[in-house]
RODO-786052 format. One record per residue (C-alpha): y, x, z; residue number from 1. Coordinates in Angstrom, 2 decimals, decimal comma, padded with zeros to 5 digits. Last residue first. Example, Ala and Ser with C-alpha at 12.3 -4.5 7.8 and 13.67 -1.06 7.14 Angstrom:
RODO-786052
((-001,06 013,67 007,14) 2);
((-004,50 012,30 007,80) 1);
//
This chain:
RODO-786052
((006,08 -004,52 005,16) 160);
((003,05 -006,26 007,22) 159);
((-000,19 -004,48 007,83) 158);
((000,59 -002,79 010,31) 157);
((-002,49 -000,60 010,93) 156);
((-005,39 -001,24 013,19) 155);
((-007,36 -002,96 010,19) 154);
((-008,50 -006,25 011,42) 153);
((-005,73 -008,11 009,43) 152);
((-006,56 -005,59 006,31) 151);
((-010,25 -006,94 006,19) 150);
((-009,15 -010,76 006,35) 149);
((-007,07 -010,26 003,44) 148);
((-009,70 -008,08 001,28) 147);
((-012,67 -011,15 001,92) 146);
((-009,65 -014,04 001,39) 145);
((-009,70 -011,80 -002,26) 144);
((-013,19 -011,00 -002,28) 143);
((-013,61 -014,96 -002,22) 142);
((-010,62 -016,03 -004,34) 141);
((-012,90 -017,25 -007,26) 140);
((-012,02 -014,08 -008,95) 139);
((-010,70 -014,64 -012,56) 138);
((-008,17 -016,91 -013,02) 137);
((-005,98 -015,94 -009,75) 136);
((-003,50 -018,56 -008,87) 135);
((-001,28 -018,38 -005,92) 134);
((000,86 -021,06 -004,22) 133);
((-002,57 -022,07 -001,83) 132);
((-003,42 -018,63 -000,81) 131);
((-001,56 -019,37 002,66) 130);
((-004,33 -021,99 002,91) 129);
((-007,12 -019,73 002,12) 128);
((-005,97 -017,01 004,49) 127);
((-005,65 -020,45 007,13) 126);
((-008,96 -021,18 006,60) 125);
((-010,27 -017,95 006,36) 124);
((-008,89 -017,63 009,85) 123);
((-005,86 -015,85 010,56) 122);
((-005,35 -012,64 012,57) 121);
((-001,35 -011,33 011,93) 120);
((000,51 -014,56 011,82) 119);
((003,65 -014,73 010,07) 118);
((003,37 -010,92 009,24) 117);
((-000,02 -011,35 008,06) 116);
((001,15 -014,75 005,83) 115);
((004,15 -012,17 004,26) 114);
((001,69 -009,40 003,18) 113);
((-000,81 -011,64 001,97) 112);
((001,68 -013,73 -000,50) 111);
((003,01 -009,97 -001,15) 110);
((-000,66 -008,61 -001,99) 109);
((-001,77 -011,89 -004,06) 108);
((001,59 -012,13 -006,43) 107);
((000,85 -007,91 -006,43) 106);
((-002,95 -008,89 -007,50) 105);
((-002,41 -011,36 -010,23) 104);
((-002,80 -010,31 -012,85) 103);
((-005,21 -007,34 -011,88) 102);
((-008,09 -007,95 -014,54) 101);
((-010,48 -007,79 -011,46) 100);
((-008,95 -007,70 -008,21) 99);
((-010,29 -008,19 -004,30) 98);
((-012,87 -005,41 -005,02) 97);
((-013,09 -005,20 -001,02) 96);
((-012,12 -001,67 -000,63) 95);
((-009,24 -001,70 -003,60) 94);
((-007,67 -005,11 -001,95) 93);
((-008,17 -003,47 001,50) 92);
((-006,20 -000,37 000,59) 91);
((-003,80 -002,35 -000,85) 90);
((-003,49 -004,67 002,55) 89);
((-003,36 -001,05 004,22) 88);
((-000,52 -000,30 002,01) 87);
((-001,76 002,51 -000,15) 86);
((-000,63 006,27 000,58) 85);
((001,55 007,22 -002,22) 84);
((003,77 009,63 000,28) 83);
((006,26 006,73 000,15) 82);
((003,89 004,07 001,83) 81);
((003,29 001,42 -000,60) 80);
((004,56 -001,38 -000,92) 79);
((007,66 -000,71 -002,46) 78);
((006,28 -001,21 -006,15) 77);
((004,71 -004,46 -005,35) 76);
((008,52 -005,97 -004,31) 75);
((010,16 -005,45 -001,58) 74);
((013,99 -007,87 -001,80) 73);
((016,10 -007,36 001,10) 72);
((019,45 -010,20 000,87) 71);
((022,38 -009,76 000,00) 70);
((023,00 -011,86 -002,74) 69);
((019,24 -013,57 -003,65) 68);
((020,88 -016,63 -004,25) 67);
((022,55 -014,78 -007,60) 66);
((019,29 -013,67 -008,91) 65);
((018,35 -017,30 -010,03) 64);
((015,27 -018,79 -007,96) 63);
((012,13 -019,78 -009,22) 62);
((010,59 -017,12 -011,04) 61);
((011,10 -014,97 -007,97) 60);
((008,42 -016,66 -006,03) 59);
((008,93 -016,23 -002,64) 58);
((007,05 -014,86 000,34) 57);
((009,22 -014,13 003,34) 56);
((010,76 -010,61 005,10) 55);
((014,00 -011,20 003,86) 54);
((012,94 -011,55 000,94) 53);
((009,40 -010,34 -000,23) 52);
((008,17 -011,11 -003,54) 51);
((005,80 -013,22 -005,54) 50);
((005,94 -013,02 -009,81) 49);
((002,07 -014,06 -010,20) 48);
((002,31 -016,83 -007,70) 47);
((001,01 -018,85 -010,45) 46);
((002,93 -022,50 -010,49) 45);
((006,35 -021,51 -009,65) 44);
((007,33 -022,93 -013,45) 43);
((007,82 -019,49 -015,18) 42);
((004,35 -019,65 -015,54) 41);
((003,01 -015,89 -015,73) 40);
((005,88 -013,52 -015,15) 39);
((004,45 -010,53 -012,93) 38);
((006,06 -008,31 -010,35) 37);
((004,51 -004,65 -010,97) 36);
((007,20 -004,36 -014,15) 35);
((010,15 -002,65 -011,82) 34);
((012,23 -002,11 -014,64) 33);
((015,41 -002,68 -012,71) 32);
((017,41 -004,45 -015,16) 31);
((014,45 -005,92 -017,34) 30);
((011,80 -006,76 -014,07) 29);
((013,70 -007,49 -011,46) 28);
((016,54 -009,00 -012,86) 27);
((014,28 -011,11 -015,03) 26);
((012,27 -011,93 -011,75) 25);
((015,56 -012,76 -009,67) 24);
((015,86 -015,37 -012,61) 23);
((018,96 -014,96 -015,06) 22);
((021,21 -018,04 -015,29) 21);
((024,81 -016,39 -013,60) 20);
((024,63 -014,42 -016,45) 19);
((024,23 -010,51 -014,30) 18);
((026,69 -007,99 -013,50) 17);
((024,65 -005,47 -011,39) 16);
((024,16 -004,12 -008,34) 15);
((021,30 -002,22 -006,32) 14);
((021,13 -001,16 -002,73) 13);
((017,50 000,87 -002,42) 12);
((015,19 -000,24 000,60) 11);
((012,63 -001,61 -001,71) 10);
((015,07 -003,73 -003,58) 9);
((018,22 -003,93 -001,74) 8);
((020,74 -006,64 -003,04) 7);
((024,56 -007,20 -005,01) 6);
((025,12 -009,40 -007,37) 5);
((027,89 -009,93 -009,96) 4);
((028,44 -012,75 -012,07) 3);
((028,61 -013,72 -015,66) 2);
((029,68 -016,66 -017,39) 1);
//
């Protein structure tokens, strides 16, 4: 059975009439071709496939596009200012060699994104704790929590 849903992804309504089955990532990624969200586990495990909605981290492998109805969706690909300047917490990821094969980065960049809204100095502790839901196989997290903690001292707003 199919259904339609209706959304904003990065500030742009979108619609479509989906199986009432399909992930928010599949929708994401195959019907709006906006690749930059990752599918790594398709368990929630990895992080890899983290968006915004509503303002809030999520994993998009985890819910079905129809609960995300309505709602503002930002992925990666919205990040950025629209001139093509970097997101500060970009900006920081690039400064402090926070990525190396770049799996995982935009899971890492939205997870950041959302905990720097939420609270917009944290400790490494808490970076590291907000961190938690994301998996990077390369890194060791350090340039990573290193990038994070740069774009919260950065005097622009870091959250999207």
């Amino acid at each position: 059975m199919s259904v339609k849903v209706s959304m904003k992804v990065n500030g742009k309504p979108v619609s479509a009439e989906l199986e009432e089955r399909t992930l928010l990532v599949t929708y994401i990624r195959e019907n709006l071709r906006l690749t930059g969200t990752h599918v790594g586990c398709d368990t929630a495990q990895c992080g890899a496939c983290t968006v915004l909605m509503n303002g809030r981290a999520i994993k998009s492998c985890s819910i079905v596009a129809m609960q995300a109805e309505g709602s503002d969706i930002l992925t990666i690909e919205g990040v950025a200012h629209a001139d093509g300047t970097l997101h500060p917490m970009q900006a920081a990821f690039k400064e402090n060699h926070g990525l190396q094969c770049g799996f995982c980065t935009p899971g890492m960049v939205m997870a950041i994104v959302s905990l720097l809204k939420e609270n917009p100095h944290p400790t490494e502790e808490q970076v590291r704790n907000g961190l938690e839901g994301n998996l990077c196989r390369c890194t060791g997290y350090h340039n990573i929590v290193r990038a994070a903690l740069a774009a919260a001292e950065a005097p622009a707003e870091v959250s999207a």
